[in-house]
C-alpha positions as CSV (number, residue, x, y, z in Angstrom):
1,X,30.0,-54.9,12.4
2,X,31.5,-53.8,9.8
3,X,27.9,-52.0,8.4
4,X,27.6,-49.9,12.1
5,X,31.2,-48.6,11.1
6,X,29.9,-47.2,8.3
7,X,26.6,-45.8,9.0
8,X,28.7,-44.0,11.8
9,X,31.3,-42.7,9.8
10,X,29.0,-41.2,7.6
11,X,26.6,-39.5,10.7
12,X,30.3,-38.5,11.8
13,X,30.6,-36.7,8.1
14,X,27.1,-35.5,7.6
15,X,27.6,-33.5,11.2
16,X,31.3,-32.0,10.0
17,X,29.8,-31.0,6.8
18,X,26.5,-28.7,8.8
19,X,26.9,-25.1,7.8
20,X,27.9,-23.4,11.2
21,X,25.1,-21.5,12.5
22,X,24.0,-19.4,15.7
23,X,20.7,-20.5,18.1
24,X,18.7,-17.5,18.7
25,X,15.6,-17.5,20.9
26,X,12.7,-15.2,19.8
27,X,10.7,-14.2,22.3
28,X,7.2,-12.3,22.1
29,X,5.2,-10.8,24.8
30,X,1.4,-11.1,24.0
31,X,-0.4,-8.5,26.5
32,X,2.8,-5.9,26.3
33,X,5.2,-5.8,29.0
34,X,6.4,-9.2,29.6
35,X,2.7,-10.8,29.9
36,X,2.5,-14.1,27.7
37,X,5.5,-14.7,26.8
38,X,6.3,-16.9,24.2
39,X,9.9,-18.2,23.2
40,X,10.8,-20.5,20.3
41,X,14.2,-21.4,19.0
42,X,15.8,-20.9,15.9
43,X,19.1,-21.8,13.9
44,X,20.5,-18.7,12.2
45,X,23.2,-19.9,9.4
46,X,26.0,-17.4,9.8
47,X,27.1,-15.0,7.0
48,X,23.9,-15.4,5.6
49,X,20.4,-13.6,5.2
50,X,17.6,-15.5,7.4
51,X,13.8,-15.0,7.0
52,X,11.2,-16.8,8.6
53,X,8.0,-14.8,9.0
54,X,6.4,-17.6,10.6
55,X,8.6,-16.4,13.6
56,X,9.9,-13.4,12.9
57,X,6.0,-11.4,12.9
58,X,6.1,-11.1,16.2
59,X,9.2,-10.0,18.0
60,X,9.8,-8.5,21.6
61,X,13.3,-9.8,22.4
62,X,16.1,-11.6,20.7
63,X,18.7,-13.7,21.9
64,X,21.9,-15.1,21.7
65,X,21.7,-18.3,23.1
66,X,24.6,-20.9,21.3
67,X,26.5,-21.6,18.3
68,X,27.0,-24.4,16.2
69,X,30.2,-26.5,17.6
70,X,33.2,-25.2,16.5
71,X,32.0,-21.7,16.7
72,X,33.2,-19.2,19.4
73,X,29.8,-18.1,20.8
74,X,31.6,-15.1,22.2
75,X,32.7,-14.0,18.7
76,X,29.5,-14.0,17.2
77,X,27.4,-10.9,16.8
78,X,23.5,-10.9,15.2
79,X,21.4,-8.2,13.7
80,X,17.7,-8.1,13.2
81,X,16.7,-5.9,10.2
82,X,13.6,-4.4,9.1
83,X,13.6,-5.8,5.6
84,X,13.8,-9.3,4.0
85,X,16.9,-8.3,2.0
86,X,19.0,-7.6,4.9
87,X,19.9,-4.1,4.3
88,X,17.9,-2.1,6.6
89,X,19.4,-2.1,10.5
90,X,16.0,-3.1,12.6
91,X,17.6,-2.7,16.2
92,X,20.8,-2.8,18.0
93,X,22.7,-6.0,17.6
94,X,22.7,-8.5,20.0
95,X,25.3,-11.2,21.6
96,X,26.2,-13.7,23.9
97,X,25.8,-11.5,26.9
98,X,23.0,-8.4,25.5
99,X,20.2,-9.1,24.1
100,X,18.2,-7.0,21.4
101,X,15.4,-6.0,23.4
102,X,13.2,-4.6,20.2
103,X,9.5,-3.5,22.5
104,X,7.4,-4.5,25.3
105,X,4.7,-5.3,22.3
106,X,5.7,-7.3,19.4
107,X,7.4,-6.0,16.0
108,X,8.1,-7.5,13.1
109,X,11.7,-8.2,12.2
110,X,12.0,-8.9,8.5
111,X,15.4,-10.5,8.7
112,X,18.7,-11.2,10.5
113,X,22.3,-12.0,9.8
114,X,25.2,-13.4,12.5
115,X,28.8,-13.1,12.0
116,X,31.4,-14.5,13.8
């Protein structure tokens, strides 16, 4: 008994102590114009420069789509950039309720931060 207490206070801890972060769908469109889309899901750690070419080679659309609990997801803006660094504005930032609608092709988006 006493052992299940434990192994759930510390789950209880190790979730408290996550890094708050923003889910962000990436969607490409593979055929231009909407035409095989693909979406996958990622967690963007706010205040903080994300790469991940792996996903972010082929870009059509980004979304808002949640926040780590805690976090008002209406407070939370995101901005893809063209560069790894962070420094270069890609597209127009994108939130809760407006998207950042990048081409009807894909792009490549290099990185992108989220503030809340």
């Amino acid at each position: 008994m006493q052992f299940s207490a434990i192994i759930a206070a510390a789950f209880a801890g190790f979730a408290a102590a996550q890094a708050p972060y923003a889910l962000v769908a990436v969607e490409s469109s593979h055929g231009g114009a909407g035409n095989g889309l693909v979406n996958k899901t990622i967690q963007v750690p706010l205040d903080t420069v994300y790469t991940n070419p792996a996903v972010l080679n082929e870009v059509s659309t980004l979304y808002l789509i949640s926040c780590s609990q805690g976090t008002n997801v209406y407070s939370v803006v995101c901005q893809p950039h063209k560069d790894p660094a962070g420094t270069d504005t890609g597209a127009k930032p994108f939130d809760i309720k407006t998207p950042s609608r990048l081409s009807t092709n894909t792009v490549v988006v290099g990185s992108i931060t989220c503030h809340a």
